[in-house]
C-alpha positions, 0 to 999 in steps of 0.5 A: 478173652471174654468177648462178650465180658469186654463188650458188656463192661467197655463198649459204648457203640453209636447209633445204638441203645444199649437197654435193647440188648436184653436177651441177645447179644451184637453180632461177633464179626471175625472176617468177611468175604465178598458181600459176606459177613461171618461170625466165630462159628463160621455162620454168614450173613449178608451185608446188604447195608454194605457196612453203613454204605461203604462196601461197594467190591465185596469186603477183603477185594484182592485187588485193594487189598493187595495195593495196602500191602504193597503201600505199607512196604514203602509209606504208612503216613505222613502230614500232609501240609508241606509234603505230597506223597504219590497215593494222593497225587494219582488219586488226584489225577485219577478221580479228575477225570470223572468229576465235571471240568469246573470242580479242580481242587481237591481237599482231603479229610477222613470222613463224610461229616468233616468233608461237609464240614470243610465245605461249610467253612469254605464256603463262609470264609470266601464270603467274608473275605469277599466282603459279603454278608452271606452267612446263611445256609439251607437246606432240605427236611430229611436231609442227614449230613454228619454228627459234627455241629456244622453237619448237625446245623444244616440236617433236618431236626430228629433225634440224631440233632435234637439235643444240640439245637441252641448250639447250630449255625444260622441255617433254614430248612425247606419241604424235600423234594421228596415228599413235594417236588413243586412244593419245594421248588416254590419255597426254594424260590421264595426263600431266594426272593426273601434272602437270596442275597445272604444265603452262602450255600444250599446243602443237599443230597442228589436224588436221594436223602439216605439217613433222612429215610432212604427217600428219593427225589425227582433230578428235577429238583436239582435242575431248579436249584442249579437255575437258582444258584445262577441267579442268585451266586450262592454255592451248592454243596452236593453231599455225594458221600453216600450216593457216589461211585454208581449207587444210582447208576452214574459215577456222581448222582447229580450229574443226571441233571443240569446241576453244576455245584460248587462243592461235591463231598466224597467219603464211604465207597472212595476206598471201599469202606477199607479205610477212612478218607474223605475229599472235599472238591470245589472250583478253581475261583473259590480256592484262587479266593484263598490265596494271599497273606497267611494269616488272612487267607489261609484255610485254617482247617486240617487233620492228622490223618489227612490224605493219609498214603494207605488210605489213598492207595485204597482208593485208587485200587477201588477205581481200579476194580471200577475201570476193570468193570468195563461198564459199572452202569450195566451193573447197577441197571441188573440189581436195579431190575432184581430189586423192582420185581423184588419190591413188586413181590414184597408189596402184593405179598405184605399190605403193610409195606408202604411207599416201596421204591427203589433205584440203583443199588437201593430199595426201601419200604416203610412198615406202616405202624411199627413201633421200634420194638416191632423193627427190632425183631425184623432186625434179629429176625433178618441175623438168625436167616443171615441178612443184615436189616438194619432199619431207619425208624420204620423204613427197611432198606437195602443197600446192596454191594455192586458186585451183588450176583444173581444168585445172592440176590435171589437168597437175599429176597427170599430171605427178606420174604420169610423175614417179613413173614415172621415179624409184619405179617 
């Protein structure tokens, strides 16, 4: 077979403007290992995007690929209305003990647009069967929830939504925290004072907005917004998908402050990025909200491949590999110290590179200046010395695997070094 001739006749990718491949081609990934991507001539490359935020053990981990096995000798898929399976239920138990006591119900769908959108409509719908006119959503500029109209509505405006405008939801947009933290707060709070009563939910992801430019914020923030929502009983989405599983040093990110949300979304690492799965967790009283007459109270609202059994099974060997840790933290506070020094470096070394921060798994930098073409070639640049860079706009990142070794660390910065040197020098 003619890879490249399928590609070129077939494949629409996302994300992705085609016009760009001019003289180069996409990367041909046969297999992976570890943090390790390796295309048809055997050449690696680093994943240090962890293949869009989901590879959290190292792609093929023994442990999770041996628990898919053992699942597909007994259950490859069922519905999931009307009929249970085991994968889901030990899921279930499993993942209640780590999420906060007040989040009891757990809704399974397969990816992290479809969980806010579930979230979204659960929320609205308790509402108006409570009779109450809140239908109003906010949510943070920068803030990236998912490619579905509901997700689209309650993201900040850029070039992933524009074209979609006149279909979204009544929603309102404040500051992010990231770029003012007391200018956030004040507008949230104005915002309360003005329509406090109509707003359903405020959708946000904790301490750090991912697509939106890899920006972190105070957990402050959270802490404000928790004292709003006691006053004024609107829910709170925390959109975890991305930061979940220890990404910042705690297994949910918005338990670093005082936040106590109605709704916590989880997809990406929650099976390692091996297969597609999704959860939508929220409190007792608002599924009790739902019980009732079919056709008045039901959440109308589900998916073929909900809670399917490979995927759960997934699941609960990534928890596996985490309990096996002994301390994740500890993991995360040593890539964490690597990617300070590594960005201190960075800074002293290549003016260019501004607004530098890092926490947990993640680092960023913006490229003062750079236009798209310029990012492109720190992109190609990274392949041909064996990392992935995947840029936002202008901002480069790493999103790096938690069993990250030292030594990969140190070949992953040194790389970066002469990348830089050769596109942003």
């Amino acid at each position: 077979m003619n890879y490249q001739e399928v590609f070129e006749k077939h494949i629409w990718q996302p994300y992705t403007q085609h016009a760009e491949y001019g003289d180069y081609s996409p990367l041909f990934v046969e297999r992976a290992e570890g943090i390790k991507l390796f295309d048809r001539e055997g050449n690696f490359y680093y994943d240090t995007i962890s293949s869009w935020w989901c590879n959290l053990l190292g792609h093929r981990h023994p442990v999770i690929t041996e628990a898919l096995e053992r699942q597909l000798s007994c259950l490859d898929h069922t519905l999931f209305a009307g009929i249970v399976h085991p994968p889901a239920l030990e899921l279930v138990e499993r993942l209640s003990s780590r999420m906060p006591a007040h989040l009891t119900r757990y809704f399974f769908s397969d990816n992290g647009s479809t969980a806010i959108e579930v979230a979204l409509k659960m929320s609205l719908q308790y509402w108006k069967m409570r009779g109450e006119d809140r239908s109003l959503f906010v949510f943070l500029d920068h803030g990236y929830h998912g490619d579905t109209i509901g997700a689209m509505s309650v993201s900040g405006v850029s070039q992933f939504n524009r074209y979609f405008r006149q279909s979204f939801f009544p929603a309102k947009m404040i500051p992010s925290p990231a770029d003012d933290l007391e200018r956030a707060i004040e507008e949230l709070d104005r915002l309360c004072q003005r329509e406090g009563d109509r707003v359903s939910a405020v959708l946000i992801e904790p301490l750090l907005q991912g697509a939106g430019g890899m920006r972190f914020y105070s957990p402050r923030f959270l802490s404000e917004l928790e004292r709003l929502r006691k006053i004024w009983g609107f829910h709170v989405i925390c959109d975890e998908i991305a930061v979940g599983f220890w990404r910042l040093g705690s297994f949910l990110a918005h338990t670093q402050s005082e936040l106590q949300p109605d709704f916590v979304c989880l997809s990406k690492a929650l099976t390692n990025g091996m297969l597609p799965l999704a959860l939508t967790i929220t409190r007792e009283e608002i599924y009790r909200e739902f019980l009732g007459d079919y056709g008045e109270r039901t959440f109308f609202h589900g998916h073929t491949y909900t809670a399917n059994p490979l995927a759960c099974a997934c699941a609960c060997a990534t928890l596996d590999v985490l309990d096996g840790m002994g301390d994740p933290e500890r993991e995360v506070r040593r890539i964490e110290a690597h990617l300070n020094e590594l960005g201190e470096e960075l800074v002293s070394e290549f003016p260019r590179l501004t607004h530098v921060a890092n926490a947990g798994l993640i680092w960023r930098a913006e490229v003062e200046g750079a236009n798209r073409r310029e990012m492109l070639s720190i992109y190609r640049s990274g392949l041909r010395h064996r990392i992935l860079v995947r840029p936002l706009g202008n901002i480069i990142y790493l999103f790096l695997p938690l069993i990250s070794s030292n030594k990969e660390l140190k070949f992953i910065g040194e790389m970066l070094k002469i990348t830089l040197k050769e596109t942003v020098a």
